[in-house]
C-alpha distance (Angstrom), angle and dihedral (degrees) to the residues before:
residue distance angle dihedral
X1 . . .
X2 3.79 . .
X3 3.87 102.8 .
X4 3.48 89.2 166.9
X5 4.31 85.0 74.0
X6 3.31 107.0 21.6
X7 3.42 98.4 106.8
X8 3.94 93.2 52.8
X9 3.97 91.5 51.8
X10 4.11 93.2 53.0
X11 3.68 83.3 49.5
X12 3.81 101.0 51.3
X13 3.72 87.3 46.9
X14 3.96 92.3 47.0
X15 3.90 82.9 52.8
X16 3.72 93.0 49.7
X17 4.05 98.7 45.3
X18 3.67 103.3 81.3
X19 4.37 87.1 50.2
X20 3.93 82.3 75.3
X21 3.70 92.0 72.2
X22 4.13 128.0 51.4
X23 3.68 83.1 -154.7
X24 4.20 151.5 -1.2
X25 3.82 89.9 -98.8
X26 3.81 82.1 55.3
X27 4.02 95.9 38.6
X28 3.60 87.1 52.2
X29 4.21 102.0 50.7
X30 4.05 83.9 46.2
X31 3.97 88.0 51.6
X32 3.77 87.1 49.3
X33 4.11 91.9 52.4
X34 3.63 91.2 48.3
X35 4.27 92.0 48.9
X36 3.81 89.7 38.0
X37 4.44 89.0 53.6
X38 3.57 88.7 35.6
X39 3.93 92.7 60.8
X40 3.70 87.7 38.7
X41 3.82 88.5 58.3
X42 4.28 140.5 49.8
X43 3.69 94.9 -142.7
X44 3.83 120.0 88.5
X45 3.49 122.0 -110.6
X46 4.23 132.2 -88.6
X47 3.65 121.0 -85.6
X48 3.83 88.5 -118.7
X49 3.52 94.4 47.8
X50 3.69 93.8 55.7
X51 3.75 93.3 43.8
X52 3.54 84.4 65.8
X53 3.60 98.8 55.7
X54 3.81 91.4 42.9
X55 3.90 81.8 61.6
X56 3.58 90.1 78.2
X57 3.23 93.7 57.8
X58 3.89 87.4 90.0
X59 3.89 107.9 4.8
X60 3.71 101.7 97.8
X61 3.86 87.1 -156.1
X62 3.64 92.8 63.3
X63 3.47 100.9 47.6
X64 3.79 90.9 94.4
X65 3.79 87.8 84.0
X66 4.17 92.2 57.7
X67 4.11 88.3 97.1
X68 3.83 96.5 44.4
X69 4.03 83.4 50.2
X70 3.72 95.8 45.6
X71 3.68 89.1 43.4
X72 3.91 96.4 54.4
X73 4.03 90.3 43.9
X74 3.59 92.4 59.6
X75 3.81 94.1 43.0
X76 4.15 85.1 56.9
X77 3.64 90.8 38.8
X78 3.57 92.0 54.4
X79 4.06 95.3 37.3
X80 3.85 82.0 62.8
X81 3.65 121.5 32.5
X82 3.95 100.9 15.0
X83 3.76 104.6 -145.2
X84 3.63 94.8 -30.8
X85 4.01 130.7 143.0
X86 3.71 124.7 167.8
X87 4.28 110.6 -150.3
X88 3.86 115.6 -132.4
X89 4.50 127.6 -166.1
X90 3.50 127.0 -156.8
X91 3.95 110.9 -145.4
X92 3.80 107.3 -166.6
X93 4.13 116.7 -133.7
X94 4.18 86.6 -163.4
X95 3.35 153.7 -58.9
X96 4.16 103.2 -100.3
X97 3.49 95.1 116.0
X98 3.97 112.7 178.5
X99 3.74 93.1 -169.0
X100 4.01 123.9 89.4
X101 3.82 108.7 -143.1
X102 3.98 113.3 162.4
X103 3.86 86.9 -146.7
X104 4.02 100.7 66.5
X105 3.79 143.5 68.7
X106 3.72 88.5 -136.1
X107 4.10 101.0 56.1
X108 4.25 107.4 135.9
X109 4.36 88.3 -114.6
X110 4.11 90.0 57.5
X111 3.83 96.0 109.7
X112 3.79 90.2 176.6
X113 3.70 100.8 56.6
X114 3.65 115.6 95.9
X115 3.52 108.3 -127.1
X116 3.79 115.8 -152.4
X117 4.40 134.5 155.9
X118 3.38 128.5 -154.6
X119 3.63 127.0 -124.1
X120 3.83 116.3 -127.1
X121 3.60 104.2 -108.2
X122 4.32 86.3 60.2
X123 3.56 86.0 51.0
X124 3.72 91.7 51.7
X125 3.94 90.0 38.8
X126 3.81 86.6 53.6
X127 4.09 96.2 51.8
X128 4.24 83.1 51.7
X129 3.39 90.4 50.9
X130 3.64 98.2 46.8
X131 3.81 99.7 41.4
X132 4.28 85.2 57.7
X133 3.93 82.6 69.5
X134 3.62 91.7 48.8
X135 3.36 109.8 -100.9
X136 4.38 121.2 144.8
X137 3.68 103.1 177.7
X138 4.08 119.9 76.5
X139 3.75 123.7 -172.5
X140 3.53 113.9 -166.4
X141 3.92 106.2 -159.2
X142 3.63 134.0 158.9
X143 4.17 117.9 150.1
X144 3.75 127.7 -100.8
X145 4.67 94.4 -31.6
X146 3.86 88.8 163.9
X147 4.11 74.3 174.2
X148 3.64 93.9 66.8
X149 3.57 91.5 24.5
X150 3.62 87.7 66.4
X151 3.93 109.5 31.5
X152 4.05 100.4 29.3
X153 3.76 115.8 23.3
X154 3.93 107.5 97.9
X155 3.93 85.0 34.5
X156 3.90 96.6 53.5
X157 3.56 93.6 39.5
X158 3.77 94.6 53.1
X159 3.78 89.3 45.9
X160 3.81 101.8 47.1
X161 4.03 93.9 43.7
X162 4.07 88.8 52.1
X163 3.84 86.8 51.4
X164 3.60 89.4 46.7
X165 4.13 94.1 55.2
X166 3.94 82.4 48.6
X167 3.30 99.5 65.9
X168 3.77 106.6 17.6
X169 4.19 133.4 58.6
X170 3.91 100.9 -132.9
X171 3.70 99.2 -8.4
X172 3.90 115.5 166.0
X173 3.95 135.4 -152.9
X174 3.75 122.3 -138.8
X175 3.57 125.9 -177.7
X176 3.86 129.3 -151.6
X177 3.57 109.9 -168.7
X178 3.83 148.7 112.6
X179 3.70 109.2 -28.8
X180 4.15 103.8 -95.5
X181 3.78 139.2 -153.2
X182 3.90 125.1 -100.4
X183 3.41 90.1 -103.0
X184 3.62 94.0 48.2
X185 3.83 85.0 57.8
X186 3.77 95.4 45.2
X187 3.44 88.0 50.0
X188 4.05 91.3 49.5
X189 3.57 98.4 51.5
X190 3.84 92.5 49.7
X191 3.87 83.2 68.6
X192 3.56 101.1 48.2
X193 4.24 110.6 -82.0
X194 3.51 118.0 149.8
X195 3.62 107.4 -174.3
X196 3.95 151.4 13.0
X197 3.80 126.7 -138.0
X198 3.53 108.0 -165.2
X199 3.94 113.6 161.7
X200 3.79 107.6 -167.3
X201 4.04 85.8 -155.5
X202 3.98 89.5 -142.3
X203 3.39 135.3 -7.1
X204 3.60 101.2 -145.0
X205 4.09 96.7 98.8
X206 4.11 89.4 -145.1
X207 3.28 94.7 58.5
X208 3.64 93.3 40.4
X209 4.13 90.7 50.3
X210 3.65 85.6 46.9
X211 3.74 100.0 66.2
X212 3.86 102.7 20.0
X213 3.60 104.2 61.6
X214 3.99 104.5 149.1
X215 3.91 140.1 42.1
X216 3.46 135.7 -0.4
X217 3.72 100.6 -19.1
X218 3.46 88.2 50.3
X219 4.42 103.8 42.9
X220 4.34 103.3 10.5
X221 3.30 131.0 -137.3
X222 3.34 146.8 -95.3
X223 3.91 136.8 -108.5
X224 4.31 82.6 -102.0
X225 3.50 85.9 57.2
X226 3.84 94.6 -105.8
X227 4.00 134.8 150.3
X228 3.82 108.0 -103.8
X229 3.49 112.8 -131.7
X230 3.84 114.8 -125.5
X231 4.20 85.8 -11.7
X232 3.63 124.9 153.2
X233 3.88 111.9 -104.4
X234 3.35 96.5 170.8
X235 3.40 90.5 60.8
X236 3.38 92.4 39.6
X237 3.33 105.2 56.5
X238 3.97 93.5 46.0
X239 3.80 92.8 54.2
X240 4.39 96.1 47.5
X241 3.75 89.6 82.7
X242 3.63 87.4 62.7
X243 3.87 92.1 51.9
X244 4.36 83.4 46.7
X245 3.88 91.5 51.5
X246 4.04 84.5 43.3
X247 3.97 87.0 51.8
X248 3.87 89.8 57.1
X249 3.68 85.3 -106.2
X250 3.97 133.2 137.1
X251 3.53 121.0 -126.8
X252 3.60 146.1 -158.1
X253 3.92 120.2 -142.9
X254 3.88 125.4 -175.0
X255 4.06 142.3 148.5
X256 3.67 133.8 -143.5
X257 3.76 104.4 -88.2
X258 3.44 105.7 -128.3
X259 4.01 101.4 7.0
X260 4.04 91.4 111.5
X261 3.56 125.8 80.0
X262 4.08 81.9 -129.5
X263 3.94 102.6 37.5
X264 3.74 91.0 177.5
X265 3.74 88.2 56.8
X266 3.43 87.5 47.8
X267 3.91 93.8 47.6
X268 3.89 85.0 45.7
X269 3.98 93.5 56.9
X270 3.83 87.7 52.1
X271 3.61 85.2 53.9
X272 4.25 95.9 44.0
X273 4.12 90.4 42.1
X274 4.34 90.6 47.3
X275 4.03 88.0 43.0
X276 4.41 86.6 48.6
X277 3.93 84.3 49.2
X278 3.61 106.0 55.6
X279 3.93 90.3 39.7
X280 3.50 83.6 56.9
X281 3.81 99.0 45.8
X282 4.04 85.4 49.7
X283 3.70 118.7 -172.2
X284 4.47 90.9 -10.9
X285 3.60 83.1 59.2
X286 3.55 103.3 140.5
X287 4.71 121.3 -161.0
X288 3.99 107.9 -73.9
X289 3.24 111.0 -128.0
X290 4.04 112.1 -125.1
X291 3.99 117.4 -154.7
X292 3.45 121.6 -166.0
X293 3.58 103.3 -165.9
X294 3.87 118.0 172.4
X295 3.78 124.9 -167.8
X296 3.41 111.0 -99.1
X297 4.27 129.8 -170.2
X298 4.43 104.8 -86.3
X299 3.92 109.0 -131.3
X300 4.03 91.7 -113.2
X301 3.62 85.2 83.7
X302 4.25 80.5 -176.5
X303 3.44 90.3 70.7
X304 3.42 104.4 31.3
X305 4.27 120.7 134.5
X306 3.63 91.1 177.4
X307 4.25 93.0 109.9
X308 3.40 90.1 37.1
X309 3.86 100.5 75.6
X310 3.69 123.3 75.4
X311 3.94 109.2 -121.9
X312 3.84 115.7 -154.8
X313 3.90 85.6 -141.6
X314 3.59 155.7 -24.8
X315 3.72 109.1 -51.8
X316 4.10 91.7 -159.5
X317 3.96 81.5 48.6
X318 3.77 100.8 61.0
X319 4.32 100.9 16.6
X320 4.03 88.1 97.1
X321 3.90 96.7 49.7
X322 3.73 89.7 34.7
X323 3.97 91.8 62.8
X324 3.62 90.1 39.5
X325 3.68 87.2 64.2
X326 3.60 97.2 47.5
X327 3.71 91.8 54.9
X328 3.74 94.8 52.3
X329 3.83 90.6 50.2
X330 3.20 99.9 56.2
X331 4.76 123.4 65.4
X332 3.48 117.4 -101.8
X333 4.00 116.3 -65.7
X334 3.83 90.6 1.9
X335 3.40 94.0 104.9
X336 3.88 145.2 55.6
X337 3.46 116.6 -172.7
X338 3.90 109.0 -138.7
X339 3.90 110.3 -145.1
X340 3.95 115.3 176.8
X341 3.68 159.0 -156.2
X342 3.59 87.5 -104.1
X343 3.97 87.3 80.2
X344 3.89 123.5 56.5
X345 3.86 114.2 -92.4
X346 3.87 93.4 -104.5
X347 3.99 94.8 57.8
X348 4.05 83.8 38.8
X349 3.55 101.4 50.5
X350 3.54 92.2 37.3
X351 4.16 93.3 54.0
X352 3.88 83.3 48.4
X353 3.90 91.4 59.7
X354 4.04 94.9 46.5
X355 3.79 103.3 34.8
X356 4.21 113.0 -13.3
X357 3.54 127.0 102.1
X358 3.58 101.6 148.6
X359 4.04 117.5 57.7
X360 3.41 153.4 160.2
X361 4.13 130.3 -125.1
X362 3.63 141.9 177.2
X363 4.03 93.2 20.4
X364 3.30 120.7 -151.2
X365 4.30 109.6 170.5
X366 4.06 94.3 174.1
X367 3.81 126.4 104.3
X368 4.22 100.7 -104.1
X369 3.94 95.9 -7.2
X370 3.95 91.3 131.5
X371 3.78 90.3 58.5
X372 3.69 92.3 34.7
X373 4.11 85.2 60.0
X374 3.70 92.9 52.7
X375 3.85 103.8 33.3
X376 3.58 137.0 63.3
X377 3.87 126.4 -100.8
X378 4.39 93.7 -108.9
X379 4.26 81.0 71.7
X380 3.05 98.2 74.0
X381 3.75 113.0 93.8
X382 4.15 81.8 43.2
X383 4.21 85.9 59.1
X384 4.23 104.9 44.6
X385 3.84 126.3 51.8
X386 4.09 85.6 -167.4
X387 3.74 139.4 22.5
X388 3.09 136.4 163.7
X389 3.81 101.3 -133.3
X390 3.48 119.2 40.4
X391 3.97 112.4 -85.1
X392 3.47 97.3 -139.4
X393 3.77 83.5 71.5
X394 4.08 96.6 40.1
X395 3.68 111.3 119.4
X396 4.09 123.3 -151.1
X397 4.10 84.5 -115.3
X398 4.17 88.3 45.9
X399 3.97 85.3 62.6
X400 3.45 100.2 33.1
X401 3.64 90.2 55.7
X402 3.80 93.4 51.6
X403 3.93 92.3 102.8
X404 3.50 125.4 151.4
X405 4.17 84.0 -150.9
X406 3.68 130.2 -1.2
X407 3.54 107.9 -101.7
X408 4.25 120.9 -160.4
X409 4.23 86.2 -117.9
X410 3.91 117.5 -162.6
X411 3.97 118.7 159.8
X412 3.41 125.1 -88.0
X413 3.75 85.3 -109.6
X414 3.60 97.5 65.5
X415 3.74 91.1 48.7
X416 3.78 89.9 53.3
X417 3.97 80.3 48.5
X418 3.79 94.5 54.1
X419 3.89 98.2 34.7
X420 3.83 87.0 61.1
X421 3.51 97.2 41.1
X422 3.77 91.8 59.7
X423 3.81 90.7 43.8
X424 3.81 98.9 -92.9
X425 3.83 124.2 140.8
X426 3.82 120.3 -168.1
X427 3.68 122.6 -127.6
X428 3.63 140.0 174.6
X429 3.64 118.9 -90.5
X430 3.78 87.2 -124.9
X431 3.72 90.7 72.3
X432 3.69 97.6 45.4
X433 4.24 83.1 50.0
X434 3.99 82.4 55.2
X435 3.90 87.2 53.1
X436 3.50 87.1 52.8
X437 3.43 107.8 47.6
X438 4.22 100.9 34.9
């Protein structure tokens, strides 16, 4: 696939969509035919067809065809996984990020972040902790640590997935990190990963080059886990899934709602790159994961660039329809739509019921915060093998704070709460793999 243009081909075809209708009355009994087939049908639908319905993602004329969308997601969603949601943590390795992205609390030229990483035996203390409450599915993520990267990775992996069979029944291990080589990912999967989140943030490269100027994210690396000097990591980062699916791995691909000057195009690559991946995974193929990650205010409100950039509209608005869309792109069970913490509850819970089956809850996105919610102050030094303050002096708040993004946090509890409340019932991952694959 040609990465390098991907972007530019969703866009023409965005352009082109609304030319197949003389009118909205007309744009809206097309978008009916294409629900109605889609329904009719296990296969996903066209990339034209689904620029079409990402045009009314901003046409106010078109919006008339939001509950017939909405309406036909939910059907599929419920032909497929029932009432079904599987519940997914982050645990953060640290906060010593060597990329420079103008989007994130944890960019290298953030002076007032505190930067702090965990040593393995918190990270292993956290996944005990957080499979008590019921969680299955770990994600270890941290940035661009070409430290750990390059002294710990296969080691913690290995370590955290065997503790994670201990005290789970089909628990699985994700990891969120710098983009990797496909021996990296052989190598991963040996010890027991499942799966690779790796959100390009936008596929349009000028955008991209625009707010990722430095480090990995910006150059690659190499297979010895070093910075490429004047690489391509736009292109390398769109082209790792690839090496996952390659790796016999399943992956999770996502952009920065919003971030492009043309988000549908944007949404619309997502949907082109996902569609290239399970065509190349044939038959094996196992469900793409799709984030929907929106850019939320950092907690070094000093350095903040959040208000700065011009947003074509109202994430909580359009996050609903957007997942809708998603789902209906995508064939039957090859898909779970990833709504987040990054939204408030409502627009989260109410994603999960029309398109989501795979979510997160009770967010924490700060090196040892989990531990740091449960434990008293006088752990601290037993928790981080780094900081950059001295943690005799760390406070609860000073770790809680350490967010890459502010998150709208409510306890796992109150998620269970609200899940069954709207009629959703969590299950392991596992079983909606067995869905999948039967």
């Amino acid at each position: 696939m040609d990465y390098g243009n991907i972007y530019q081909n969703a866009l023409s075809q965005i352009v082109n969509a609304t030319d197949r209708a003389s009118s909205a009355i007309q744009a809206h009994e097309i978008i009916e035919s294409i629900l109605a087939q889609r329904l009719e049908s296990k296969n996903g639908i066209s990339a034209n067809d689904a620029a079409l319905l990402l045009s009314t993602l901003r046409n106010q004329d078109l919006r008339s065809s939001w509950p017939s969308i909405l309406a036909a997601a939910s059907i599929l969603r419920a032909r497929c996984y029932g009432t079904h949601v599987a519940t997914m943590v982050p645990i953060e390795i640290g906060s010593y990020c060597s990329s420079n992205c103008a989007f994130c609390g944890w960019r290298r030229d953030n002076s007032a972040m505190l930067r702090l990483r965990v040593k393995r035996s918190a990270l292993i203390s956290q996944v005990r902790h957080l499979a008590k409450m019921g969680f299955s599915h770990f994600e270890l993520s941290g940035g661009d640590d070409l430290i750990f990267l390059q002294s710990e990775l296969y080691d913690t992996v290995k370590a955290v997935k065997s503790v994670i069979d201990e005290v789970t029944c089909g628990g699985r291990l994700s990891i969120c990190l710098t983009p990797l080589m496909a021996q990296h990912y052989d190598g991963l999967r040996e010890v027991g990963l499942d799966t690779v989140l790796t959100w390009q943030e936008t596929y349009d490269r000028t955008t991209f080059q625009t707010l990722i100027s430095k480090g990995p994210k910006a150059n690659g690396i190499d297979d010895n886990f070093q910075l490429v000097r004047g690489g391509d990591g736009f292109l390398s980062r769109a082209s790792s899934q690839e090496r996952a699916v390659k790796a016999g791995l399943q992956v999770g691909i996502g952009v920065m709602l919003g971030l492009a000057p043309c988000p549908e195009a944007d949404i619309l690559s997502t949907i082109l790159h996902g569609q290239h991946l399970l065509y190349l995974a044939g038959d094996s193929a196992k469900p793409l994961i799709i984030g929907m990650p929106t850019w939320n205010p950092i907690t070094t409100s000093v350095s903040d660039n959040h208000s700065s950039w011009h947003r074509p509209f109202e994430v909580n608005e359009v996050f609903e329809i957007i997942g809708a869309i998603y789902l209906l792109c995508f064939p039957d069970f090859k898909a779970w739509i990833f709504p987040n913490c990054r939204v408030p509850m409502e627009t989260q819970v109410s994603t999960i019921k029309t398109a989501g089956v795979f979510t997160s809850t009770m967010v924490r996105v700060g090196p040892g915060a989990y531990l740091a919610d449960t434990s008293g102050e006088d752990v601290f030094q037993e928790i981080f093998q780094a900081s950059s303050e001295d943690t005799k002096k760390l406070t609860c708040q000073d770790v809680l704070q350490g967010e890459q993004f502010q998150h709208h946090f409510h306890s796992h509890a109150d998620y269970l709460k609200a899940f069954m409340e709207s009629g959703i019932h969590v299950v392991t991952d596992a079983t909606l793999l067995k869905l999948a694959l039967q």
